[in-house]
C-alpha positions, 0 to 999 in steps of 0.5 A: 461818875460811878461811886463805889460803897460798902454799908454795914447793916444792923438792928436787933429789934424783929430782925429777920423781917426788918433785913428783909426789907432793908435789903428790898429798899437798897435794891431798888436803890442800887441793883448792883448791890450784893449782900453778905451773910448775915452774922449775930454780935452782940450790943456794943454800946452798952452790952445790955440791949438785944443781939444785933443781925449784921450783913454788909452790902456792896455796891454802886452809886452816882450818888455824892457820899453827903447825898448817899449817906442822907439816903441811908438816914431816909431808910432808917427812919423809913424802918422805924429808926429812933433814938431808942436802944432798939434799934430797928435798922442801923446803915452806916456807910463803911467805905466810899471809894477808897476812903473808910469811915466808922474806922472802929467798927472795921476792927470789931470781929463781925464786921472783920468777918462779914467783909471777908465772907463779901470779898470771897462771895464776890471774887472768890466764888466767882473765879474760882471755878470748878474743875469738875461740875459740883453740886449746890451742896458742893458749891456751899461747902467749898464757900464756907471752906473758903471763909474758914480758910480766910479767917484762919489766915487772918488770924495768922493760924497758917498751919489751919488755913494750908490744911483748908487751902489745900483741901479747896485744891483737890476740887477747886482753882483758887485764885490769885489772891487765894493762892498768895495767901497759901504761899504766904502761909508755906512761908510762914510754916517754914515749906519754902519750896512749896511757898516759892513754887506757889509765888513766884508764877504769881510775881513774874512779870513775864507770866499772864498770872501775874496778877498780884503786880498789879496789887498796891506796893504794900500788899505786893512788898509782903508776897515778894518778902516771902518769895525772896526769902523762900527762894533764899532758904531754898538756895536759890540766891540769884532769884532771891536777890530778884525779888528783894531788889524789886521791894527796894523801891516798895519800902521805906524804914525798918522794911527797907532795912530788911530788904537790904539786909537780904540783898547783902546776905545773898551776895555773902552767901554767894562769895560776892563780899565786895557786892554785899557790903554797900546794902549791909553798911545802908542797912545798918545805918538804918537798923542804928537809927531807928530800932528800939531796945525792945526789938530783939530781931532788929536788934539782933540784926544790928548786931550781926551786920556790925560783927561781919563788915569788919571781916568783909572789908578785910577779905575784900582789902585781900583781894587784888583789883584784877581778882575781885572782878574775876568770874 
């Protein structure tokens, strides 16, 4: 059985020597393994000793993950690891398989950053080929764009990361993912037509880009999310309603709420009050039981919905059997 790891790499003692080794003896170890950037941070343990070096490796392995980290532990002492705060290599298995490990170390900047720079050395440069030949010099720059452009996104700055997509896009096919996020970034900076023309090829089961089908349901809820609600604000309510009834079986709680609240706002605004009341009467129950008084936008919602039931309910109670089904 193959196993599949990512390793985070440090040491501040001889660093750029010492990398060079331990990148040497991980090769011949596992010949698939690729390699980040490598990155400063400084000590966090103590914040007293030298800056630290890191990269992080991906890679390959029938190794067990109890025999793979003993191997990684063999290594360090191989590189002259000892309890000192000199730390001349430091290998910890960051993720076999689909379990994470060192979950602390996942949140801290560099570490955010070199997986980032390894998902787009991976996937992001590999497909995202040109549409004419560039150079070396090209073909460098158009990565760092691509590692600005991820952070930014990130960092939830979606205004930066559309400049630098778009950018990207005068020279270069994005993939996939990459065009999620800057349909996701439309979204958020409110150019809904450009967001729904981005997403909605990308979320079609009809489409062969339809690749973002097969991400997990958490990821797709998101991209359908602003799709939908693109699609909503654009006027489109029908593919609007598409969308949002996808998520119905992608969500649970206050997410779930959400989505029904949209399903029954489409149907309102398409005139349809006796189809919007049974998701806003689910939506309600859900927003009464579990917002709390500091969520103003649930709150508010919560708010909204019980102010238009009781007007729905007596339009629709004016509206004979034969009326209401009436195209």
């Amino acid at each position: 059985m193959t196993n599949r790891f990512i390793i985070s790499i440090g040491c501040n003692v001889n660093c750029e020597v010492q990398m060079s080794r331990v990148k040497e003896m991980l090769k011949k170890h596992f010949p698939d393994v690729t390699f980040s950037q490598i990155v400063k941070s400084p000590d966090y343990t103590n914040n007293v000793g030298a800056p630290y070096s890191n990269c992080v490796a991906k890679g390959t392995t029938i190794l067990s993950e109890t025999d793979l980290v003993a191997t990684l532990k063999s290594m360090e002492r191989q590189l002259g690891r000892t309890q000192s705060e000199q730390i001349m290599m430091d290998l910890d298995l960051l993720q076999f398989n689909n379990t994470r490990h060192h979950l602390a170390d996942w949140s801290r900047p560099h570490i955010k950053r070199l997986l980032s720079i390894l998902l787009i050395l991976i996937i992001g440069i590999t497909y995202a080929f040109p549409r004419t030949p560039p150079s070396d010099a090209d073909n460098k720059a158009a990565r760092e764009l691509l590692i600005k452009a991820t952070e930014y996104f990130q960092g939830s700055k979606y205004h930066e990361a559309v400049l630098c997509f778009e950018k990207l896009q005068e020279r270069y096919t994005l993939t996939p993912r990459y065009l999620a996020y800057l349909g996701f970034s439309y979204y958020k900076e409110g150019e809904y037509e450009d967001a729904a023309e981005i997403l909605l090829p990308l979320l079609s089961d009809t489409t062969q880009t339809a690749t973002l089908t097969a991400l997990s349901p958490k990821e797709q809820s998101v991209y359908l999310y602003a799709c939908g609600e693109s699609l909503f604000h654009t006027g489109d309510y029908n593919g609007s309603l598409a969308l949002h009834e996808r998520m119905l079986y992608l969500v649970s709680g206050l997410d779930k709420a959400d989505v029904l609240f949209h399903i029954g706002m489409a149907y309102y605004m398409q005139g349809n009050y006796a189809t919007a009341i049974p998701p806003l009467e689910e939506a309600f129950e859900l927003y009464r039981s579990l917002t709390i008084p500091s969520d103003e936008l649930h709150s508010a919602r919560l708010s909204q919905i019980d102010k238009m039931l009781p007007g729905l309910k007596h339009e629709v109670n004016q509206i004979t059997p034969q009326e209401q089904f009436t195209p």
